[in-house]
KESEVO-526456 format. One record per residue (C-alpha): residue number from 1; x, z, y; residue in three letters. Coordinates in pm, whole numbers. Layout:
<pts>
> NUM, X, Z, Y, ALA
...
</pts>
This chain:
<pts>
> 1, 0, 0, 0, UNK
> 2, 117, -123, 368, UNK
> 3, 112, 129, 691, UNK
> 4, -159, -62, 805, UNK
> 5, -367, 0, 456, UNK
> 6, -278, 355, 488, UNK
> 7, -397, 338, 828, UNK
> 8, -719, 177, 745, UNK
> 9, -780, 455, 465, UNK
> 10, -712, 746, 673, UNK
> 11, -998, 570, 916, UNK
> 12, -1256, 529, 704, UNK
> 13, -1220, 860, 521, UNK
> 14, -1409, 1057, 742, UNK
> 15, -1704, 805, 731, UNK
> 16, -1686, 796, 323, UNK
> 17, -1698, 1203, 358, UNK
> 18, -1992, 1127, 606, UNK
> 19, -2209, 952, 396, UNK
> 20, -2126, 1139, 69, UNK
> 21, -2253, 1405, 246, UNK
> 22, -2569, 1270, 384, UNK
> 23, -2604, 1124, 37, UNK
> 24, -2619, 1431, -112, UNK
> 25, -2835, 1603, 153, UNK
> 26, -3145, 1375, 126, UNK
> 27, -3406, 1468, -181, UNK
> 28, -3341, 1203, -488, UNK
> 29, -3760, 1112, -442, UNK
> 30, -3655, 1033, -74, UNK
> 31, -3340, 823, -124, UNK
> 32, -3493, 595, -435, UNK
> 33, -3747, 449, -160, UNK
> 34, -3718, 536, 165, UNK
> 35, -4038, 367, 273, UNK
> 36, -4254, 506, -60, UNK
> 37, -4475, 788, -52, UNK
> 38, -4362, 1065, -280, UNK
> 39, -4675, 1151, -502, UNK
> 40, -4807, 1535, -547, UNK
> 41, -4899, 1668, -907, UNK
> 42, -5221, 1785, -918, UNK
> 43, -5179, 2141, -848, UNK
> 44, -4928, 2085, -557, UNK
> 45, -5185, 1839, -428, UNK
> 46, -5464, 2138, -486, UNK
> 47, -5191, 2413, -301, UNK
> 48, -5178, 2183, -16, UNK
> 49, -5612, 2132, 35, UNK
> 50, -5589, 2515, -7, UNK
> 51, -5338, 2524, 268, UNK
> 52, -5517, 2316, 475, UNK
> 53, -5858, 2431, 455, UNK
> 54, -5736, 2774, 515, UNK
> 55, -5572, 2683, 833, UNK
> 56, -5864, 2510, 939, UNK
> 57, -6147, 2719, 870, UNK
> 58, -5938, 3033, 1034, UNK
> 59, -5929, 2870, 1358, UNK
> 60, -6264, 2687, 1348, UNK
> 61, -6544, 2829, 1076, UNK
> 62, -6686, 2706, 781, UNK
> 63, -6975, 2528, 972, UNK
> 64, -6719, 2326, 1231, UNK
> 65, -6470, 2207, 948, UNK
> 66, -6553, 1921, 805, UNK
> 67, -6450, 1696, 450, UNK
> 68, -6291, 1442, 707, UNK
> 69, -6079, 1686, 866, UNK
> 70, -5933, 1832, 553, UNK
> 71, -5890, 1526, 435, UNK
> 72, -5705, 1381, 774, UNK
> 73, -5509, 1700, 787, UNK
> 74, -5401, 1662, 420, UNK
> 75, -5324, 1244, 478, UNK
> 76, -5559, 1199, 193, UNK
> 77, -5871, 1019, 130, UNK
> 78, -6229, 1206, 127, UNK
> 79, -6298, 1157, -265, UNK
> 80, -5928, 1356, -357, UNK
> 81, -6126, 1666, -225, UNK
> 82, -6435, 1626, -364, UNK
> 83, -6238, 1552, -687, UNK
> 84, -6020, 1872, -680, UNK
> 85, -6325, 2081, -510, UNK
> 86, -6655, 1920, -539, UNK
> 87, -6721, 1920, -159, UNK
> 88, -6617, 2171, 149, UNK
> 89, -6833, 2469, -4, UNK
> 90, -6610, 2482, -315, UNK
> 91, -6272, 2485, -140, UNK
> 92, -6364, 2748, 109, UNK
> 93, -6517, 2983, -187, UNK
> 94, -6125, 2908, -378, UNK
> 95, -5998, 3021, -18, UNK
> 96, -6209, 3350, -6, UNK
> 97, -6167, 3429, -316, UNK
> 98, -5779, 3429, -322, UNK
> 99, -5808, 3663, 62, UNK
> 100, -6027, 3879, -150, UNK
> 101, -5818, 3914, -451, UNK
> 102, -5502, 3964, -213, UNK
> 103, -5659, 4247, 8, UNK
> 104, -5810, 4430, -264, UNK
> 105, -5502, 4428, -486, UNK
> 106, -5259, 4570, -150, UNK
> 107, -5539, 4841, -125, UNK
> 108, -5552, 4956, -473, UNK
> 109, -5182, 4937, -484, UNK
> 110, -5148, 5162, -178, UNK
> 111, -5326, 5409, -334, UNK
> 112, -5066, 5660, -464, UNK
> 113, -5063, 6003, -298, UNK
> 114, -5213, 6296, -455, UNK
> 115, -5369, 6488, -172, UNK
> 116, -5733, 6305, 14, UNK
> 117, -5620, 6282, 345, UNK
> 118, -5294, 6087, 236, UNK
> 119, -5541, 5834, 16, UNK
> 120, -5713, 5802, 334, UNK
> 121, -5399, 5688, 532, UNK
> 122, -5245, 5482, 269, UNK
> 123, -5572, 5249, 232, UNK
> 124, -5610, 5246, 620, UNK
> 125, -5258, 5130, 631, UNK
> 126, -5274, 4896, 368, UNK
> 127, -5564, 4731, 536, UNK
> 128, -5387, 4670, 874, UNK
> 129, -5058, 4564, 701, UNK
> 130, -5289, 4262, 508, UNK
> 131, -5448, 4194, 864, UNK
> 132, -5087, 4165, 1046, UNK
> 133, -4928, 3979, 793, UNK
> 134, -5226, 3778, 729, UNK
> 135, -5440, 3700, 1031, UNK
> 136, -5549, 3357, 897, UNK
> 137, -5719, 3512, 585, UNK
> 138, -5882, 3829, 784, UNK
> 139, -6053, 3572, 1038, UNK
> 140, -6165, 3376, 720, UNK
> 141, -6297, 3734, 569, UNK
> 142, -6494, 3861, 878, UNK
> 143, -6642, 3484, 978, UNK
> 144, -6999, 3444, 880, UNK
> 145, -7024, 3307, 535, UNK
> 146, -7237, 3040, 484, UNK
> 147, -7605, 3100, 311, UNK
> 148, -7510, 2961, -40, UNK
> 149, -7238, 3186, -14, UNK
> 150, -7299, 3528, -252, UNK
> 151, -6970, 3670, -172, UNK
> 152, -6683, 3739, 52, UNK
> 153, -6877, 3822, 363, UNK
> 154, -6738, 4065, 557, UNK
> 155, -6979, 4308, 440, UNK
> 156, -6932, 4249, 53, UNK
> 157, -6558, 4366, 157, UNK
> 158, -6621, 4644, 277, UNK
> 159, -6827, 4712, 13, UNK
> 160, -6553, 4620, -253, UNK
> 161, -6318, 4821, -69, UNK
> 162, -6497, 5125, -75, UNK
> 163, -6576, 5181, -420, UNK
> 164, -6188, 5151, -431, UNK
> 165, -6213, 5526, -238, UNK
> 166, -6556, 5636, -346, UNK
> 167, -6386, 5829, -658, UNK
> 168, -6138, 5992, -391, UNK
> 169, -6433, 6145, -207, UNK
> 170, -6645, 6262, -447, UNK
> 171, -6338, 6436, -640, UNK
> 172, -6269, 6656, -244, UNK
> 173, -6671, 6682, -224, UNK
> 174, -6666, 6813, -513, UNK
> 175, -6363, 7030, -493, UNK
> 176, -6513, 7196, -220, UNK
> 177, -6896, 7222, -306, UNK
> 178, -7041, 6940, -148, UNK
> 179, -7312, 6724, -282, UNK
> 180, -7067, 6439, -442, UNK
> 181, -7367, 6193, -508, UNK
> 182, -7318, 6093, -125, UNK
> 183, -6965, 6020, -162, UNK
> 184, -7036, 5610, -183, UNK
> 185, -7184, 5666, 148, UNK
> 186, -6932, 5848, 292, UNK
> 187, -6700, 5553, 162, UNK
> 188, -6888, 5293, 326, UNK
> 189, -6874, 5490, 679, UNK
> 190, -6485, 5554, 646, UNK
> 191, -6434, 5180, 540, UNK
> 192, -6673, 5029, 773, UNK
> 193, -6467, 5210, 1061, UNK
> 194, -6111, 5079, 961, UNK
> 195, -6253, 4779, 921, UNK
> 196, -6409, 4690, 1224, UNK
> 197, -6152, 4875, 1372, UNK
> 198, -5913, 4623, 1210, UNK
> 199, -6136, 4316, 1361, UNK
> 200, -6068, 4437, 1693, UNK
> 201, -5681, 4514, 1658, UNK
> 202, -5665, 4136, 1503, UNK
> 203, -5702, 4005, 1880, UNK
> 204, -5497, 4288, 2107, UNK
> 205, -5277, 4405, 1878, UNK
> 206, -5224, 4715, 2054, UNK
> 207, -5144, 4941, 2002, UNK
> 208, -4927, 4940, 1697, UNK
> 209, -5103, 4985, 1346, UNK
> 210, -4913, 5301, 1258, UNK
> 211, -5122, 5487, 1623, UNK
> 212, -5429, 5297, 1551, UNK
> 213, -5402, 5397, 1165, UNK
> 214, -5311, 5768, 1308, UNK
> 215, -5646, 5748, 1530, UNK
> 216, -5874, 5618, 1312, UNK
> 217, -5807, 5910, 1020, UNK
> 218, -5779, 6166, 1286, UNK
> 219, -6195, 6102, 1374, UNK
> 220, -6244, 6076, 1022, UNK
> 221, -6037, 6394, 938, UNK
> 222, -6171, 6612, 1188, UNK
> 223, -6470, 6460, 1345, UNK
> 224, -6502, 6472, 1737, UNK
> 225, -6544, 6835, 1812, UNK
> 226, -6208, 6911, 1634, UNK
> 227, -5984, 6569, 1710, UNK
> 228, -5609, 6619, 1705, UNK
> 229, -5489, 6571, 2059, UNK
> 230, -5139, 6385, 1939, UNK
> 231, -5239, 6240, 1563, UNK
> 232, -4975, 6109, 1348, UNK
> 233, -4961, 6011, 1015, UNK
> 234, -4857, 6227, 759, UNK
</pts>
């Protein structure tokens, strides 16, 4: 090889090094055909309606979001939902069922401590973790279902969610010679207060979930005429 060879070599290595690189940074699907469209399997193509409708009916309702959209925002045709879904009704009841599922398993999971007032704190908490980390699916959960819809209203959750505590309550009612049939009522007021209390955090977010968590057990602790001036959790 001639200095001018050598020369040439030493010029184009960095190029060769350029494009092995590229080469090797662009998916195998993408580099066989740049200009084809790389085809979902059918439960990637199912995750990504899912996605979809979730994002959509968060931010609009079921009754604004149509097949169309979904389909638009998916760059699919109509009939690939209705195949996967039968219609709308049947992808939003997949999408509530899943933010059902997921909030009822973190509360149940939560639900370690021995003593009452602990229990209390650990579901509350639970409940505003799944709504921070999750707004999408609590807006889905506290919209209006539609009529053909039997569950995952916002009041079937908080029904669901308190026969998770029920059990707690009538064990302390008990314990301390209350009437422990009224327990599932009880359970329903202390859930229906975190949870609406929840819906209203969702949008102002202040103040942080730990103080409103703190607040919430403190009027459910001690009632009004014996609130804790400086609540915390325990």
């Amino acid at each position: 090889m001639n200095i001018d060879d050598a020369q040439e070599d030493a010029g184009l290595a960095p190029i060769v090094e350029l494009r092995a690189a590229t080469s090797s940074a662009v998916p195998v699907a993408v580099r066989k055909s740049a200009g084809s469209k790389v085809r979902m399997t059918g439960q990637e193509r199912r995750e990504q309606l899912l996605n979809v409708g979730r994002k959509l009916f968060s931010e609009k309702g079921f009754e604004s979001v149509t097949v169309e959209e979904i389909a638009a925002k998916a760059n699919v045709s109509k009939p690939v939902v209705y195949e996967h879904f039968g219609g709308k009704e049947g992808l939003y009841a997949v999408v509530v069922d899943r933010e059902m599922n997921a909030l009822l398993d973190s509360i149940t999971d939560s639900l370690t401590a021995g003593s009452a007032r602990q229990l209390v704190e650990q579901a509350g908490m639970a409940l505003f973790n799944y709504i921070d980390s999750n707004p999408q699916g609590f807006r889905i959960l506290v919209r209006d279902s539609p009529v053909a819809q039997q569950t995952g209203s916002f009041a079937s959750l908080i029904i669901d969610i308190a026969s998770q505590v029920e059990h707690v309550l009538a064990a302390e009612f008990k314990a301390h010679g209350f009437n422990e049939k009224v327990a599932p009522m009880y359970a329903q007021m202390l859930v229906g207060m975190v949870a609406f209390t929840g819906q209203w955090w969702l949008d102002v977010r202040k103040p942080k979930k730990e103080e409103v968590v703190a607040n919430v057990v403190n009027l459910a602790w001690n009632g009004l005429a014996h609130l804790d001036p400086k609540p915390r959790l325990s």
